[in-house]
N, C-alpha and C positions, 0 to 999 in steps of 0.2 A: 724606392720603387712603390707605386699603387698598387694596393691590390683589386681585383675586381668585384669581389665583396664591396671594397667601399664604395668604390663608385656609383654600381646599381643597387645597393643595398638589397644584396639576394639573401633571401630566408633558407631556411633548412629545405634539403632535398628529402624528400617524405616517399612512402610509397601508398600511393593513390586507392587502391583495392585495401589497406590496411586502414585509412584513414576513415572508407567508407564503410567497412564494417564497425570501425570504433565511432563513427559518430552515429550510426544505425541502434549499435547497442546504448549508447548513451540516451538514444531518443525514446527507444522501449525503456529503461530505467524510471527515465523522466514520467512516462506515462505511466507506469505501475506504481508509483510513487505518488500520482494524482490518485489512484482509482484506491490506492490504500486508504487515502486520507478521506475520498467519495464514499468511499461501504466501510468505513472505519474499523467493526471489528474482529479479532482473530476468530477462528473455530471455536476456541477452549472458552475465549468470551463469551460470546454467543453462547455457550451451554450452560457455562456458570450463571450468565443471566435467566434461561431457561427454565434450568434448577430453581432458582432462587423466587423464579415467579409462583413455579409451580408447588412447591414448601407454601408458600403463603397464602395459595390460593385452596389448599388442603387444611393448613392452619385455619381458616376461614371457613370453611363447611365445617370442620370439626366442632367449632365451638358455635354454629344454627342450633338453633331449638328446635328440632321437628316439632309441625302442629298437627296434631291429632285430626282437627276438623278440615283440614285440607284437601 
């Protein structure tokens, strides 16, 4: 006996409202995914670098000479 499957080579019965939020959330992923790698880095990075500018840029006035004649 045939089955009808074979015949028309029918795919999985899905449901439609499920599909469209899982490919919806897929698409936001995908875009948050872009914009991470766009503005690359975390909070905590971004401060650590901050810090670290800032240390060196203190480092740096601290060892000026104040001139007298200035």
């Amino acid at each position: 006996m045939i089955k009808f499957r074979e015949i028309f080579n029918v795919g999985d019965v899905i449901n439609l409202r499920q599909e469209r939020k899982r490919r919806k959330r897929n698409a936001k992923e995908a875009e948050a995914s872009n914009n991470r790698a766009k503005f690359g880095l975390t909070k905590g990075e971004k401060t650590k670098n901050k810090l670290e500018s800032d240390r060196a840029a203190q480092r740096l006035d601290d060892h000026r000479k104040d001139d007298p004649e200035a």
